[in-house]
Every structure is written in C-alpha cells, then in structure tokens.
N, CA, C and O of each residue as an XYZ file, in Angstrom:
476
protein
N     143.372    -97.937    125.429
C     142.888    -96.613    125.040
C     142.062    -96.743    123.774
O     142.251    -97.686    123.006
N     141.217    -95.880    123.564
C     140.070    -96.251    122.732
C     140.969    -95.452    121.300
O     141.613    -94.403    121.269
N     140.679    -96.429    120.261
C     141.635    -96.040    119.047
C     141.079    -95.012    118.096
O     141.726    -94.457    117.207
N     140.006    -94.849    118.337
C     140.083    -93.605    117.557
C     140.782    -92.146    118.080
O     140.940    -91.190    117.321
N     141.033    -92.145    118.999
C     141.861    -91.301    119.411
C     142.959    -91.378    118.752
O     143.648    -90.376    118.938
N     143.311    -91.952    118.228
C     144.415    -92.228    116.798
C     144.211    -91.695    115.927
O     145.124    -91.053    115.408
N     142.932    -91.710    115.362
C     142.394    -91.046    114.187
C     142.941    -89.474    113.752
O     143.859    -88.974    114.401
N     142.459    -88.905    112.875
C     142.235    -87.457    112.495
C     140.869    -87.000    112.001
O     140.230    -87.857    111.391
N     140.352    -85.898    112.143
C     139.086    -85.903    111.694
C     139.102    -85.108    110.495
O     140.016    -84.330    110.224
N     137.841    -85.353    109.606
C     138.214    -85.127    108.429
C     137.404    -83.888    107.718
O     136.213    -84.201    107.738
N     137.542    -82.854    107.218
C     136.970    -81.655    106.705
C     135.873    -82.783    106.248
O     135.872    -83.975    105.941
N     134.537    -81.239    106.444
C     133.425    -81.555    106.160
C     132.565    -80.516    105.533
O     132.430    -79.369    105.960
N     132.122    -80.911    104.716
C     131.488    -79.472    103.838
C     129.968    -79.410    104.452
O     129.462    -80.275    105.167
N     129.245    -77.969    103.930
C     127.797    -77.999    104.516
C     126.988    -78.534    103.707
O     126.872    -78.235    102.518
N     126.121    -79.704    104.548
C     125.463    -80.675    103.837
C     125.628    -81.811    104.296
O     124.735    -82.653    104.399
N     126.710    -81.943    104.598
C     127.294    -83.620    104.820
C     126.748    -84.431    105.751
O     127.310    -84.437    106.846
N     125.630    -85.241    105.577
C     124.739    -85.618    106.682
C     125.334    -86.285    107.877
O     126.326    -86.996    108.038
N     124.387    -85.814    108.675
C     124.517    -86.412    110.288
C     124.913    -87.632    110.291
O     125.149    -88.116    109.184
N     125.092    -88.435    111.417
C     125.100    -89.892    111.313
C     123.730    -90.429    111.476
O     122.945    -89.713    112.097
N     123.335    -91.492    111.056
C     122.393    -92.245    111.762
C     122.022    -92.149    113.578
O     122.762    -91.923    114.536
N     121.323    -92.284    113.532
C     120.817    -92.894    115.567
C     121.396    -93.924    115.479
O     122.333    -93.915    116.278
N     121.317    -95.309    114.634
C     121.976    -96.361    114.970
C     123.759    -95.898    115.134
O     124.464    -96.081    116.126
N     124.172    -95.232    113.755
C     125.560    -95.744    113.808
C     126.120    -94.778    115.050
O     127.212    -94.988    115.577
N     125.134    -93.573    115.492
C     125.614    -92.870    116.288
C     125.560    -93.237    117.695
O     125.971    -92.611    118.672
N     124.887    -94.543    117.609
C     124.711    -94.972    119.186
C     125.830    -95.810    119.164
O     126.489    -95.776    120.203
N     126.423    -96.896    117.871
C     127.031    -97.678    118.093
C     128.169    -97.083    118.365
O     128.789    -97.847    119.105
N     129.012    -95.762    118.089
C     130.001    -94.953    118.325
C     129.786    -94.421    119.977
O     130.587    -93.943    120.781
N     128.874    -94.620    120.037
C     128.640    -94.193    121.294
C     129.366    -95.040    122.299
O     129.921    -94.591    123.302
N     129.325    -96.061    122.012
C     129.261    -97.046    123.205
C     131.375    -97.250    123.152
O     131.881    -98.171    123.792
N     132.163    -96.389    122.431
C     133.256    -96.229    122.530
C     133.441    -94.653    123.240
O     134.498    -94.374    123.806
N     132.622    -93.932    123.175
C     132.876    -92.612    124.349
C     131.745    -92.648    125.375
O     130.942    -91.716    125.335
N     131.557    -93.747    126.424
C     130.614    -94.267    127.066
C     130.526    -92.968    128.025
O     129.446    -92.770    128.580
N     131.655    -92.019    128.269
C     131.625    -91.472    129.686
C     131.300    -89.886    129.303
O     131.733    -88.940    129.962
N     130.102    -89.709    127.617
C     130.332    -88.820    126.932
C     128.353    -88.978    126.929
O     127.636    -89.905    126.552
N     128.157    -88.187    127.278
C     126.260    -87.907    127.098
C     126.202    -87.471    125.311
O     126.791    -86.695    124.559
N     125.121    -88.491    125.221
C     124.982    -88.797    123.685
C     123.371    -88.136    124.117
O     122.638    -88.511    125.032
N     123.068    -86.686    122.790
C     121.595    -85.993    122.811
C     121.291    -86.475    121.280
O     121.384    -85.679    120.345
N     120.924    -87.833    121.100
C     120.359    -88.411    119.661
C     121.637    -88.599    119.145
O     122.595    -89.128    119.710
N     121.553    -87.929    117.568
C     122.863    -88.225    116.517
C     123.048    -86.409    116.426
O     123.392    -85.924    115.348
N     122.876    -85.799    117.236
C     123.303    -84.515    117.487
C     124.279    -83.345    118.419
O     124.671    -82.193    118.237
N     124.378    -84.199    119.306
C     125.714    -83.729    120.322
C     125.774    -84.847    121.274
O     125.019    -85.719    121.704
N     127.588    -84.262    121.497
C     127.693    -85.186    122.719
C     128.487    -84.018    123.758
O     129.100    -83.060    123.288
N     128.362    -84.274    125.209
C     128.673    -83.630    126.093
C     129.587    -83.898    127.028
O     129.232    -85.021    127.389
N     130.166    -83.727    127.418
C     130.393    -84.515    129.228
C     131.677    -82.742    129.900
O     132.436    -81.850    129.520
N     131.106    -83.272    130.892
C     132.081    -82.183    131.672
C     133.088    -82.777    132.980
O     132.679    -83.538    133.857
N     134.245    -82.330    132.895
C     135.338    -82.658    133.945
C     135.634    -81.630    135.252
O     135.862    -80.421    135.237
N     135.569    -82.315    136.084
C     136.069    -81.578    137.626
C     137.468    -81.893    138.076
O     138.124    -82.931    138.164
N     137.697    -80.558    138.339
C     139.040    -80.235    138.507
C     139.090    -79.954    140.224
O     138.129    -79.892    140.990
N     140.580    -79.807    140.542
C     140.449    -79.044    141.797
C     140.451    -77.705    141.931
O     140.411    -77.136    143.022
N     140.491    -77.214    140.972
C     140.412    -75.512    140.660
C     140.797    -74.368    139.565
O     141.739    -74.578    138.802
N     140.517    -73.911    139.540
C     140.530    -72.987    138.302
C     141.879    -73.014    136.819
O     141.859    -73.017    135.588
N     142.889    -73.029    137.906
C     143.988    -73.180    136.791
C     144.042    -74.765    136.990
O     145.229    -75.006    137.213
N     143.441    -75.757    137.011
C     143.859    -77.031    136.365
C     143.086    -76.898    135.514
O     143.540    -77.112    134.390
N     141.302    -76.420    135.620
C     140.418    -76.763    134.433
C     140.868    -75.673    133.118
O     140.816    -76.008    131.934
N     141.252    -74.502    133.539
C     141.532    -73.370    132.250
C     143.258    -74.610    131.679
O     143.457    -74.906    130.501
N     144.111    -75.037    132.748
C     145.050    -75.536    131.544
C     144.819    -76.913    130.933
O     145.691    -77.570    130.365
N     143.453    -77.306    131.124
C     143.100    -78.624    130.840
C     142.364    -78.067    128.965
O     142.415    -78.647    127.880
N     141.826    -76.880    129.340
C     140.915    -76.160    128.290
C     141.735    -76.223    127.659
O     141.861    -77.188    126.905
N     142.802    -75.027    127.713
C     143.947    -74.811    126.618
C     144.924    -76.084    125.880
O     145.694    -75.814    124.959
N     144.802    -77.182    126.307
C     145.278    -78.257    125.734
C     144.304    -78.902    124.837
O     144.727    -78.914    123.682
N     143.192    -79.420    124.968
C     142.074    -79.214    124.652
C     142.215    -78.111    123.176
O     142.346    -78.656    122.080
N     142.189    -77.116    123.232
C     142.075    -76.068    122.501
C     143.169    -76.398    121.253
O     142.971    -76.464    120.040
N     143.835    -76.495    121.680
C     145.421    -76.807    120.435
C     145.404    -78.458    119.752
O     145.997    -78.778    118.722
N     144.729    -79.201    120.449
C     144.356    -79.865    119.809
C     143.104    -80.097    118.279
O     143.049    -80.552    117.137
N     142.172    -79.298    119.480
C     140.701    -78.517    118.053
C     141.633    -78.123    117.156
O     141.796    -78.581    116.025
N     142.353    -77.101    117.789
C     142.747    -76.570    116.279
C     143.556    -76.954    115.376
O     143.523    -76.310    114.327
N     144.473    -78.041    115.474
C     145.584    -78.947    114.889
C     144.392    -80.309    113.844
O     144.735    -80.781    112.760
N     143.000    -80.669    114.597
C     142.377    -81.065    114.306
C     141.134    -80.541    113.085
O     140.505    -81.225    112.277
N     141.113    -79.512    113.271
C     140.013    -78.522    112.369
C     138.429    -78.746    112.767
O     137.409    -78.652    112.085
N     138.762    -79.265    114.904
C     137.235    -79.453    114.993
C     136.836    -79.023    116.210
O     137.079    -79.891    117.049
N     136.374    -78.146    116.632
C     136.001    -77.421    117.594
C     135.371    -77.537    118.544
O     134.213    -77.691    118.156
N     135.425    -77.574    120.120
C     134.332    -78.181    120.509
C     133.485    -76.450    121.079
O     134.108    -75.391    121.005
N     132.579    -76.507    121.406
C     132.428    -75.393    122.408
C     132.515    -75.618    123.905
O     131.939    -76.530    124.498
N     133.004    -75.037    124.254
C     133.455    -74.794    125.517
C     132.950    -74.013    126.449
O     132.674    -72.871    126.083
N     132.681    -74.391    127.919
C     132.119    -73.893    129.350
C     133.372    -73.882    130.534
O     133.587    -75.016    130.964
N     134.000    -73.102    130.974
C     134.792    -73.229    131.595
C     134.061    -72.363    133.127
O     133.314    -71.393    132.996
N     134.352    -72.792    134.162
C     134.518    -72.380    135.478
C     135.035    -72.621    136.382
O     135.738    -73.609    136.170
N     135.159    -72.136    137.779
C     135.797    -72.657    138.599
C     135.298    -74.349    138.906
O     134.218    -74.905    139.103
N     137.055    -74.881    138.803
C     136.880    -76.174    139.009
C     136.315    -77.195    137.973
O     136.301    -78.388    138.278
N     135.820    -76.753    136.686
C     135.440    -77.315    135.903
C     134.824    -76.800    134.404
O     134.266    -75.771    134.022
N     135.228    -78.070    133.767
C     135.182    -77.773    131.968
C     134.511    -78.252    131.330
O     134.906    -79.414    131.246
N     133.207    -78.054    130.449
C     132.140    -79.242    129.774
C     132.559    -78.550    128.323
O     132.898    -77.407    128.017
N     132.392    -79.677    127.639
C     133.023    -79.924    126.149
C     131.353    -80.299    125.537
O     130.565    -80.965    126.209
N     131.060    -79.812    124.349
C     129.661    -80.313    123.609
C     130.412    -80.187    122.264
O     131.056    -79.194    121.926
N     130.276    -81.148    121.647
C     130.854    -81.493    120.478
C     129.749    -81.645    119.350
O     128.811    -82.354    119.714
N     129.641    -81.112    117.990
C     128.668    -81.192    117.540
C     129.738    -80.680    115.759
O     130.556    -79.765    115.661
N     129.262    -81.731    114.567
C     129.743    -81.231    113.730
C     128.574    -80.157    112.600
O     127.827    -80.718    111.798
N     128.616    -78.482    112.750
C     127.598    -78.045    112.515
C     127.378    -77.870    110.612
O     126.362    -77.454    110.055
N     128.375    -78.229    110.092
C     128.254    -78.847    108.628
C     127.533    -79.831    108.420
O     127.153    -80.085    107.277
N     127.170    -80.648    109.558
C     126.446    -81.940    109.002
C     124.959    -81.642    110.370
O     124.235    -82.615    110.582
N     124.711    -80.520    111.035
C     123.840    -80.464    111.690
C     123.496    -81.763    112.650
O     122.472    -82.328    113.034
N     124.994    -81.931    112.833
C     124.322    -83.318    113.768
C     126.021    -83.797    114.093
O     127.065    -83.223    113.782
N     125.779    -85.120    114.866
C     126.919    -85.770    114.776
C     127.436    -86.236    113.681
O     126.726    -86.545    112.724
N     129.281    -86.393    113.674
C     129.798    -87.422    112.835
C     130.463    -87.811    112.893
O     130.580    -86.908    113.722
N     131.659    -88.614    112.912
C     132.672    -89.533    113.085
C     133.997    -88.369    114.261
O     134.630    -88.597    115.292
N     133.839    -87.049    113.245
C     134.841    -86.508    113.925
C     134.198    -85.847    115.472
O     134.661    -85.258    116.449
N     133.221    -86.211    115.135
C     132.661    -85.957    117.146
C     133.359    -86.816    117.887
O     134.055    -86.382    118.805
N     133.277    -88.371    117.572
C     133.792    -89.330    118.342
C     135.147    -89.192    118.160
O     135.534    -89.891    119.097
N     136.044    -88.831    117.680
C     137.046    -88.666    117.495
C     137.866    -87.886    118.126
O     139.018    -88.185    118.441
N     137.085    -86.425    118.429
C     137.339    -85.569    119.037
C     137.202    -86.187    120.982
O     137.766    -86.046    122.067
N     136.446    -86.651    120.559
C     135.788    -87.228    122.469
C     136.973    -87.971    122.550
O     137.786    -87.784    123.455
N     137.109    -88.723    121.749
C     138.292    -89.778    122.019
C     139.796    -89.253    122.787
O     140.340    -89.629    123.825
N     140.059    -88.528    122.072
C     141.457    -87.813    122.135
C     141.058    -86.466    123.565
O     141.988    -85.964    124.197
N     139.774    -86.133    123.810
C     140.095    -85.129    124.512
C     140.056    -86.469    126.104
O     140.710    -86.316    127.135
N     139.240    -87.489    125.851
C     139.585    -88.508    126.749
C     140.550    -88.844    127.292
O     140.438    -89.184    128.470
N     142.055    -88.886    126.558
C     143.231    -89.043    126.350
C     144.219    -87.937    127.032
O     145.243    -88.126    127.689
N     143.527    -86.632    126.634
C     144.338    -86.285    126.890
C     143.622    -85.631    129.140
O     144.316    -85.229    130.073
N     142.723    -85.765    129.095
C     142.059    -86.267    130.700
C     142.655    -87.503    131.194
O     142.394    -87.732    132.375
N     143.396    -88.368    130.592
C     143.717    -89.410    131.343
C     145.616    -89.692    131.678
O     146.248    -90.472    132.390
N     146.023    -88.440    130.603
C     147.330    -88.244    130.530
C     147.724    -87.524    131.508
O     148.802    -87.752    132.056
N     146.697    -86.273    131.992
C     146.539    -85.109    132.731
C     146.187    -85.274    133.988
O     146.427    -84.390    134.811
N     145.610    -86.345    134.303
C     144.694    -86.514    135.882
C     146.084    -86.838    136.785
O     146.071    -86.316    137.900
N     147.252    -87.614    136.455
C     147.685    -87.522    137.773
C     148.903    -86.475    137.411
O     149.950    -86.912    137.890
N     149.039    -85.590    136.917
C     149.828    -84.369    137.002
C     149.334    -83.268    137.553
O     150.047    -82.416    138.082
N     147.461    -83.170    137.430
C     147.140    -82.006    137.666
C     146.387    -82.217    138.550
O     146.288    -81.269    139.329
N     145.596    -83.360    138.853
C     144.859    -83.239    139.861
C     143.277    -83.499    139.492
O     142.485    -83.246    140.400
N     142.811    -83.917    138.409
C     141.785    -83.791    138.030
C     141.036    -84.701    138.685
O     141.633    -85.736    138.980
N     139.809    -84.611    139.024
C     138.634    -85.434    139.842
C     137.990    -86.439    138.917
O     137.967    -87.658    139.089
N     137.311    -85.549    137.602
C     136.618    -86.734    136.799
C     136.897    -86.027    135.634
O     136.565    -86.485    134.541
C-alpha cells in the first residue's frame, strides 16, 4: 500500500505555493490511477454497482476530509463517484493532494470486496 496514505496532511495558509511540475509529477507516479491536470488537480472517478455503494463510498471518503482538514470536491451519481483534489491555498497541488489520493485509494481497496465496487 502506498505510504503516504500513512501520512496526515498539513494546514496550509493562502499563499503557500503549488508544487513544482517536476515534484508534482514525481508524486504522481505514487497515485498512478489518479489523472494528474499539471501541478493543479488530480482526479479519478470510481464505479460502483449502484447508488448506495457509491453515496456510502462518498460518506467514508467525507469523514476522512474532514478528520484530515482536506477536502476533496465531489461528483456523485448513480453508480459512481469522481474525487478532484486540489489544495486552493496554494492554487495548485501539494503534498496533501497526494495524500489525500492515497488514503481515499485505501480506503477503495478496503471497500471493493464488501461493497461491490468495479473500479
């Protein structure tokens, strides 16, 4: 399991610059299954078999952001949930993006054979 999902992410004031393109690609290549848009968001969305797996996949998801202090925004519909992660204090990516990807990874891989999840 990818270790930053171990991590915690860390308050960030406004200002606090983005990451690099480099260091944000090299983070990248630890949330591979996560669409990287520059050093400014990352995305990916999960398929479910239907409505109440993806809404209780959200709400886990959700209590985590908030135990974390990092939010992702959220798309929910039938059968499926896309996560865009973006830290908007630093107008871009930053450590706690990957961090966040990490753990919501985790908790998609804890969840897939209880609930049924596709991807």
């Amino acid at each position: 399991m990818n270790e930053l999902a171990s991590e915690h992410c860390e308050a960030c004031e406004k200002g606090t610059p983005p990451l690099s393109e480099e260091e944000a690609a090299q983070l990248g290549t630890r949330a591979p299954q996560w669409q990287r848009e520059g050093n400014q968001r990352l995305r990916r969305e999960f398929k479910f078999a239907n409505f109440r797996d993806a809404f209780g996949f959200v709400a886990r998801v959700a209590l985590v952001a908030e135990s974390e202090g990092h939010h992702p925004d959220i798309e929910l519909g039938w059968g499926r949930a896309q996560f865009d992660l973006t830290t908007h204090a630093a107008s871009g990516l930053t450590r706690n993006d990957f961090v966040m990807a990490a753990k919501i990874d985790r908790l998609a891989s804890e969840g897939a054979a209880a609930e049924g999840a596709v991807s």
